[in-house]
C-alpha positions in Angstrom: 0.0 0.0 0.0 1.3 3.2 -1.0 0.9 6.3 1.6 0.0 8.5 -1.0 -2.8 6.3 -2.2 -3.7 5.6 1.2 -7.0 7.3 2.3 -6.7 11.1 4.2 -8.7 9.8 7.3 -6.1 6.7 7.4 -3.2 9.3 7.0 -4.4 11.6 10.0 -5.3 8.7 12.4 -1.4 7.0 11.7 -0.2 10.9 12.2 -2.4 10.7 15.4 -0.7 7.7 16.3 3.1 9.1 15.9 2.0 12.4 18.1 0.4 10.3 20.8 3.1 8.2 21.4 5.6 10.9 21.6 3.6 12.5 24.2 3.1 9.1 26.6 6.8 8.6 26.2 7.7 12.1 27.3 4.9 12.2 29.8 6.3 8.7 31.3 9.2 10.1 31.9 8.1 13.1 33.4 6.1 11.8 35.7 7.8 8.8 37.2 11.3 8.5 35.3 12.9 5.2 34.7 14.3 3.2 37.4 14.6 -0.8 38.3 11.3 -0.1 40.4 9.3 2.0 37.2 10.4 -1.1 35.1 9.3 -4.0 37.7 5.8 -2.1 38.2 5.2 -2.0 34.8 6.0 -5.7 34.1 4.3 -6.8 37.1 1.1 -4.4 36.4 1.3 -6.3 32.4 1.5 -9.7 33.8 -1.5 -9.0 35.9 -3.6 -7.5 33.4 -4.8 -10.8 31.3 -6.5 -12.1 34.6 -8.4 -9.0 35.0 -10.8 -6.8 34.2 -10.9 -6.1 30.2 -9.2 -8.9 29.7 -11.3 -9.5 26.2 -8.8 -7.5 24.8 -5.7 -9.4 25.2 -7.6 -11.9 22.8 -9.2 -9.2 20.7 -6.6 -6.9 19.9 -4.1 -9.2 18.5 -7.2 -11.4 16.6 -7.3 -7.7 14.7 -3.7 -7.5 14.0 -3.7 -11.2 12.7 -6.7 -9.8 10.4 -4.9 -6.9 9.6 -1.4 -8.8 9.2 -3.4 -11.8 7.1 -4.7 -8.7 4.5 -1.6 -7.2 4.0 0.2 -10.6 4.0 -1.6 -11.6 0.8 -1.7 -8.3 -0.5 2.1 -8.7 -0.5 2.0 -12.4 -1.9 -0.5 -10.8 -5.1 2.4 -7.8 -5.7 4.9 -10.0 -5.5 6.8 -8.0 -2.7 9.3 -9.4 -0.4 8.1 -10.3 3.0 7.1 -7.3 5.2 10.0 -7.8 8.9 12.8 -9.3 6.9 12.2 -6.2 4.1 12.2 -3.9 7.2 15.4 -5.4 8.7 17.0 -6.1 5.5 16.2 -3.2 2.9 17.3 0.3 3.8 15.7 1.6 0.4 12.3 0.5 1.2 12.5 0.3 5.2 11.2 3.8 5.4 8.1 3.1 2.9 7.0 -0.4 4.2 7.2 1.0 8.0 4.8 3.4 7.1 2.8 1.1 5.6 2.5 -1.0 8.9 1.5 2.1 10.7 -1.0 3.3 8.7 -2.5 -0.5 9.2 -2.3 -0.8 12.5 -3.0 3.0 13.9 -6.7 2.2 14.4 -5.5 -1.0 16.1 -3.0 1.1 18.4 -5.6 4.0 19.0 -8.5 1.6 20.1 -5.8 -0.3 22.2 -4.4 2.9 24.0 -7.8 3.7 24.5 -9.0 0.2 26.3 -5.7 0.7 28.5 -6.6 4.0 29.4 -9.9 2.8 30.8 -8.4 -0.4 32.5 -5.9 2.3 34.5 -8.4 4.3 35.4 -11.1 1.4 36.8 -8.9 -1.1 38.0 -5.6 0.9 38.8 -7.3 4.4 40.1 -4.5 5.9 37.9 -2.4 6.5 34.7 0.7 5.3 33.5 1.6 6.3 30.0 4.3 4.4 29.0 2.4 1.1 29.9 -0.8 2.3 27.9 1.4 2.6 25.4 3.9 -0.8 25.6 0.4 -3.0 26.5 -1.1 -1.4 22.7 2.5 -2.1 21.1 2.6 -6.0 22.5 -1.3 -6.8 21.6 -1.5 -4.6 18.0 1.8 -4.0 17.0 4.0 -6.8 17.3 1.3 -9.9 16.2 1.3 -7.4 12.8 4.7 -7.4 12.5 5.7 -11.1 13.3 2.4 -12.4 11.0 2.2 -10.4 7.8 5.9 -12.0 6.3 4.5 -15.6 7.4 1.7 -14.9 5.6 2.9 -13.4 2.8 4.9 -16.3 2.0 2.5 -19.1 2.9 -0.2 -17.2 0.3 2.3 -17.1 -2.1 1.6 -20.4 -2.7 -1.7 -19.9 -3.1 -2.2 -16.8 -5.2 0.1 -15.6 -8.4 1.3 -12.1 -8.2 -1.0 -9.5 -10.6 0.7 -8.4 -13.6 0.6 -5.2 -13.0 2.3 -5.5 -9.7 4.2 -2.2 -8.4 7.4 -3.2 -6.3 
C-alpha cells in the first residue's frame, strides 16, 4: 500500500498515532522517570492485566492484528513484494516506505488499544501510567502485525500468483 494512495482519514489517524506516542513517552518520563522499580511495576502491572478486568482484549486486539497482518500478507504475496520484517530489517531503500505502511495498518489497532488501556488504569488501577498504555497497545496490535504479515505473505504465495501489473 502506498501512503499516497492511502486514504486522508487513514493518514491523519497513523499521524495521530506518531504524536500520541511521543507524548506518553515524554509524559512517562516526566512523571515517574525510569528506574529498576518503574520497570518492575510496569512488568508486574502487564503480567496481571490478562487475569483481570478487560481482559477481552488481550484476545481481541491481537485477533485484529492477525486480520490486519493476514490482508496485507496476501496483499504482499499478489504484488509480488518481499516479505514485510525481513524487508524492514533487510532493505534500507524500502524500510522507510514499508514502516509506514505497517502504521498506517495498524494505527486504528493502536488507538482503540491505548484507549481500552486508558480505561483499564483508570477502573482497576485508580490511575495512569503512559508508557504502559502505550507498551500494552505495542505487544497486543503491533507486534502480532509485525511477526504475522511475512509468514503470511509467504505461505499465500503459494496460493495466489502475483497481478501483472504489480508495483514493487
Amino acid at each position: 500500500m502506498n501512503s499516497q494512495a492511502a486514504p486522508r482519514g487513514a493518514r491523519i489517524m497513523a499521524w495521530l498515532v506518531v504524536v500520541l506516542v511521543a507524548v506518553l513517552v515524554v509524559l512517562g518520563f516526566a512523571w515517574y522517570g525510569f528506574s529498576a522499580e518503574v520497570h518492575q511495576r510496569i512488568w508486574r502491572d502487564i503480567a496481571e492485566r490478562p487475569g483481570g478486568p478487560m481482559s477481552f482484549r488481550f484476545l481481541l486486539q491481537p485477533a485484529m492484528a492477525v486480520v490486519a497482518a493476514i490482508h496485507d500478507g496476501v496483499q504482499d504475496a499478489r504484488t509480488g513484494r518481499s516479505p514485510y520484517f525481513w524487508t524492514v530489517l533487510s532493505n534500507p531503500s524500502e524500510r522507510a516506505g514499508r514502516l509506514r505502511e505497517g502504521l498506517l495498518a495498524t494505527a486504528r489497532l493502536v488507538l482503540i488499544g491505548l484507549g481500552m488501556d486508558v480505561l483499564y488504569q483508570w477502573r482497576v488501577l485508580d490511575t495512569f501510567y503512559p508508557g504502559e498504555a502505550l507498551l500494552v497497545a505495542l505487544l497486543l496490535a503491533v507486534l502480532p502485525y509485525l511477526l504475522l504479515r511475512g509468514p503470511v505473505s509467504r505461505i499465500a504465495r503459494r496460493f495466489v500468483h502475483p497481478s501483472s501489473g504489480s508495483a514493487r
